[in-house]
N, C-alpha and C positions, 0 to 999 in steps of 0.2 A: 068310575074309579078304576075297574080293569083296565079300561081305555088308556088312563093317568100310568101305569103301572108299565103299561106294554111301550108307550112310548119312551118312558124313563130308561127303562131296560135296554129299548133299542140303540136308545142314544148312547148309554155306558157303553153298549158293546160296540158301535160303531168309534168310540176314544178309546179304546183299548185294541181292535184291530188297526188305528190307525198307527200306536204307538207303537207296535209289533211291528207294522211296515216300515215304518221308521228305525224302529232299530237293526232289521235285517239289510233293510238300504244300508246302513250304517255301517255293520260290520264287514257286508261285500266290498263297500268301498275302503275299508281301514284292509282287508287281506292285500286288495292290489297297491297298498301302499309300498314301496320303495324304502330301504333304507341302506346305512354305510357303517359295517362293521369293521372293528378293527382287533387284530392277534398282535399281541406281543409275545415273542420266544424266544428262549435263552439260547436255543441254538440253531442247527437249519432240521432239514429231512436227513439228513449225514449220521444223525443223533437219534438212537431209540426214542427217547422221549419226546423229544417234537415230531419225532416222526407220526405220533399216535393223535397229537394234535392236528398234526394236519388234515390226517385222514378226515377227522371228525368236520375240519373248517368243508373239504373240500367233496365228503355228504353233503352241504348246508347250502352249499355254491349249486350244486346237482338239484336237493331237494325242492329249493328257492329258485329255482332261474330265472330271472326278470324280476328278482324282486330284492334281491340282495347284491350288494359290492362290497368287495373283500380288500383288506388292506394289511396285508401283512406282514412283522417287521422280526426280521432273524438273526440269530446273533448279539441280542440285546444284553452286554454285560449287566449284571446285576451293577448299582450304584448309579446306571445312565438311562434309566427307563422312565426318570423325571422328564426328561426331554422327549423324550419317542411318545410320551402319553400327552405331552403338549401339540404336537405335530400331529396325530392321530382327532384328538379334540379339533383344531387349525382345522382340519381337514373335512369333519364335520360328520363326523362318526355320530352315528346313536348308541352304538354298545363297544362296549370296546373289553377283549378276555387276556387277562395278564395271565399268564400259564409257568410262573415261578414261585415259590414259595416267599421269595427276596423279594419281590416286586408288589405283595401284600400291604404295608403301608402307604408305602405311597401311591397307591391304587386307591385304595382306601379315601387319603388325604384331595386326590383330584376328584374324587365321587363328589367332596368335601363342595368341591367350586365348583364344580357342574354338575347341579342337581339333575337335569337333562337327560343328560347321559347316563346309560346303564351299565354300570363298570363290573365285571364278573371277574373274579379273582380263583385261581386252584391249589388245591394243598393248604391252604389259611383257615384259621380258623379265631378270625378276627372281626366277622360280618356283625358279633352280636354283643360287642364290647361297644361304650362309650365312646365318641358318640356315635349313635346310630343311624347310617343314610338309608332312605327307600333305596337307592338306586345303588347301592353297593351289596354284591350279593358275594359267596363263597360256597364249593362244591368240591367233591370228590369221591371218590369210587372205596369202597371198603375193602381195599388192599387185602390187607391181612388174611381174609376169606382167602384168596389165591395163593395166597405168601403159606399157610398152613396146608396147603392142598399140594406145593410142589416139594413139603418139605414130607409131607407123607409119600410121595413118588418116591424121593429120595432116599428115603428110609426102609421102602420096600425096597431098594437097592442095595443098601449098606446090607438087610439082615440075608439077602440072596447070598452074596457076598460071604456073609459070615458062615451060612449054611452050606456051604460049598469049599468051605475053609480056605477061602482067597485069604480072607484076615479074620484077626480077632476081636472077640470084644470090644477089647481093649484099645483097638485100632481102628475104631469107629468114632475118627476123626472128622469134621463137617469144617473147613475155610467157608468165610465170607469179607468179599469187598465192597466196601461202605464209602457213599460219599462224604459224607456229614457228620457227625456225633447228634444229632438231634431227632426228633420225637419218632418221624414219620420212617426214616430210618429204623431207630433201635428196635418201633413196634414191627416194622416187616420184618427185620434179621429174627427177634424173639418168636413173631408166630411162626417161621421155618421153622426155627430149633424144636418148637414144640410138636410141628407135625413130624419132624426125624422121630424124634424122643418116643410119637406116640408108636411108635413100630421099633424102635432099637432103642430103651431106656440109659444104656448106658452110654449113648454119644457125646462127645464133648466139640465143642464148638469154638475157634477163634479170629476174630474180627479184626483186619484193617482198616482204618479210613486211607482214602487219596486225597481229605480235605478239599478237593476241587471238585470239578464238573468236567466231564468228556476230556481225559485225558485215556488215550489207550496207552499209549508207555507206560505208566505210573497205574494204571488197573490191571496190565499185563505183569507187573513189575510185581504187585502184591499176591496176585493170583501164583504168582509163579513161588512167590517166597511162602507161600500157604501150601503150595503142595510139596515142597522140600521137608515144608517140618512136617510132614505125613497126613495132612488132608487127602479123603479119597474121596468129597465130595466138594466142589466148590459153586458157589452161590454170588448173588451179587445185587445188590443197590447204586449203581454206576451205570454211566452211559454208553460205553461202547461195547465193543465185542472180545476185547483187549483179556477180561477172564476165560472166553473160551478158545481162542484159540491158543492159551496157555495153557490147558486143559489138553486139546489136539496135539500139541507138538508135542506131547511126554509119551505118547500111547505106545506102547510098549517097553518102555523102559518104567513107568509110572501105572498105578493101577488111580484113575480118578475119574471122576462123572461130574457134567457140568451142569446147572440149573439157571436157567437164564431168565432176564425178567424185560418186559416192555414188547424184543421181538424175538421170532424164533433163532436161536443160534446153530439148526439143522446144518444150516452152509456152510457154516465156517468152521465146525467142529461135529461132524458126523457122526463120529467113531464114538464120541465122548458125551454131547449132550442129553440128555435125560427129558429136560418140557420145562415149562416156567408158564406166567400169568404176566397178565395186563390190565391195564384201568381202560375200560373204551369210553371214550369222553363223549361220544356221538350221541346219547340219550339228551344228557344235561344238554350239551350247546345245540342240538337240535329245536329243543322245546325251549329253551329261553330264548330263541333267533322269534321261532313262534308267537311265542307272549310279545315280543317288540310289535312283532309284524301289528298284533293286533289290539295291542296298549293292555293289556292283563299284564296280573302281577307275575313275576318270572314263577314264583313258590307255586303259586297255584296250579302251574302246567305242569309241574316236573312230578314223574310217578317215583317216590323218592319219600326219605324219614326227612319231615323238615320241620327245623327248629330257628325260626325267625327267619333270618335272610339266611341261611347255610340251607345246604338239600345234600343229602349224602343216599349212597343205595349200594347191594353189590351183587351176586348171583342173580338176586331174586327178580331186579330188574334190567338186569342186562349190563351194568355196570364194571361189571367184572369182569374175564375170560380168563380161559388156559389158553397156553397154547399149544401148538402141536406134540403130542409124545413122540417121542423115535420109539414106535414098538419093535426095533431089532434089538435093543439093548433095554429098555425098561423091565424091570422083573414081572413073571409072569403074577395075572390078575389087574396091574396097575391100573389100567382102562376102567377094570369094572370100579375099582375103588372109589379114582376120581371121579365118576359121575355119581355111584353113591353120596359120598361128601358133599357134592354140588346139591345135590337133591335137597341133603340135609339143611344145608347153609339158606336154600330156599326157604325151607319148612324153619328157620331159627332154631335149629337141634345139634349147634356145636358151641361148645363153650370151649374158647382155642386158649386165654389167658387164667388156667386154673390149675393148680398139682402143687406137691408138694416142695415150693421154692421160693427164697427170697430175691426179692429184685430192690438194686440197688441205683441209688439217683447217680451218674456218674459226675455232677457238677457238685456234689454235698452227701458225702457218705452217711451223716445221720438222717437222710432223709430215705426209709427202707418202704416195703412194702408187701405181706404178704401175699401169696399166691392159692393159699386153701381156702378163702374167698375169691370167687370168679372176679375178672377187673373185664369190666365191659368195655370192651373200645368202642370207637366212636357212638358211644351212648346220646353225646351233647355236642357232639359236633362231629363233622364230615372228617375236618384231619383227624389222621391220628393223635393220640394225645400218652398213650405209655412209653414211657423213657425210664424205664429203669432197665438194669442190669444182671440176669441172675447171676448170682451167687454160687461160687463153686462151678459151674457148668459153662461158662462162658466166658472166655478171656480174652479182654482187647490188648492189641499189640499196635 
């Protein structure tokens, strides 16, 4: 009987190491698999925000070599990426990363027809709406985390400022240029205001949109008309540099500080910029390039909060950054502050959407919201999702 027992045994284990060798043959062979990724961008390298893109495609290009081809299309007006994402498929892509918010359903809809392919979409927050494709996923970086941390630099600005009697209270004015009137926007402009707020309480805040993309005339144009009416800090959700160096050119006829967002505006307005944040994309499309390479689910690889096909994340895994401070003009301590906060943001110990304030929908004014209840952003999804307006404290022009 022992005899019966030792043989069985042996047997099992010799189909079970063999299954093993099999599957590790398996996966060696699926890592040196080859495949053809494809970027869609709304603009080129010219443009902060694909510039941030890039970086990440051309980690990937680096990380992968020999095993990845890139195919990337720039300049892709919003309305015409129905066709770029046909030529991209044509072409015989496996994943392909649409990097505009406008390019989200119809992203979506080709996922629709080519099951195949792995279509990754940014800023959307559409992966987990009806219907649902495996291969359609959405990502993005928890902004706001950043968007609050430059508005506390800021703010330890404004109160140096006030304590040194540059100005007053009262003149603890904050401009910001807006592309858009929408979600992902209004939640970035609101978590600045609030990280000003949480160091000079009585700031008051006023917003342009340029309604476009990568216009530097028309961001120069608003920046400039924002510190006329007496902003002395200006901020931005736009794509060029077009705010700061409206910002440079007043310096010394103008008392203003600039906060920039996606890359450093050091160069082009020295005198004047203060530090801003950015989304580093390099995590997400690192590790979803990964899962293709080696047929996993994208969700599975990404170190990330993920809720179906969306994966979002931001300090805590790298998703996020600052960027550089000018410590010749930052008020003293800012340094320490910011990595505090970071810390914090790691540890989940800021609650940036809470105080005593209504927010108001600016498409349906009955539709309000208060703020002595924390509003958790991106709780359910990677985009942002608050679009209201406070009240009293913030005025779009």
């Amino acid at each position: 009987m022992k005899r019966i027992y030792l043989i069985t045994f042996s047997s099992a284990l010799l189909v079970v190491l063999a299954a093993f060798c099999l599957h590790v043959l398996m996966r060696d062979d699926t890592k040196q698999r080859k495949i053809t990724i494809g970027f869609v961008y709304v603009g080129d390298t010219s443009t902060a925000y694909t510039g941030n893109f890039v970086k990440a495609q051309r980690a990937v290009e680096k990380k992968y070599a020999g095993q990845v081809k890139t195919i990337p299309k720039f300049n892709v007006t919003e309305g015409s990426e129905e066709s770029i994402l046909q030529e991209l498929v044509d072409d015989g892509c496996d994943m392909i990363f649409t990097t505009s918010f406008a390019f989200g359903e119809k992203a979506k809809e080709w996922a629709g027809k080519y099951p195949k392919v792995q279509f990754c979409q940014s800023t959307c927050a559409n992966a987990n709406d009806k219907p649902v494709y495996k291969n359609y996923h959405t990502y993005m970086g928890a902004i706001y985390e950043g968007r609050y941390i430059s508005g506390v630099a800021a703010g330890m600005k404004l109160k140096q400022l006030i304590d040194e009697g540059t100005i007053t209270k009262e003149q603890a004015k904050v401009g910001y240029v807006g592309a858009y009137p929408y979600a992902e926007v209004i939640s970035g402009y609101t978590a600045f205001f609030l990280g000003v707020r949480s160091i000079v309480p009585q700031a008051q805040m006023t917003v342009k949109y340029t309604n476009t993309r990568g216009s530097y005339a028309l961001e120069k144009k608003c920046a400039s008309g924002l510190i006329r009416e007496g902003c002395v800090i200006i901020s931005q959700h736009s794509d060029t540099t077009g705010p700061a160096v409206a910002c440079e050119e007043v310096k010394g006829e103008k008392i203003v500080y600039h906060v920039g967002y996606n890359q450093s505006m050091a160069d082009v307005a020295p005198t004047t910029y203060l530090t801003g944040c950015r989304i580093n994309w390099e995590p997400y499309i690192s590790s979803a390039v990964q899962a293709v390479i080696e047929n996993r689910d994208i969700e599975n690889e990404e170190n990330a909060t993920v809720n179906g096909n969306d994966a979002g994340a931001g300090f805590d895994q790298g998703w996020v950054q600052m960027l550089e401070l000018n410590e010749l003009i930052a008020a003293p301590g800012t340094r320490e502050k910011i990595d505090s906060l970071i810390h914090r943001f790691e540890q989940k110990k800021v609650h940036v959407f809470q105080g005593d304030y209504i927010g108001v929908d600016p498409e349906d004014d009955t539709d309000q919201i208060s703020l002595k209840k924390e509003y958790k952003e991106n709780e359910k999804s990677s985009a942002p999702t608050f679009h209201y307006v406070l009240k009293d404290v913030i005025k779009i022009e």
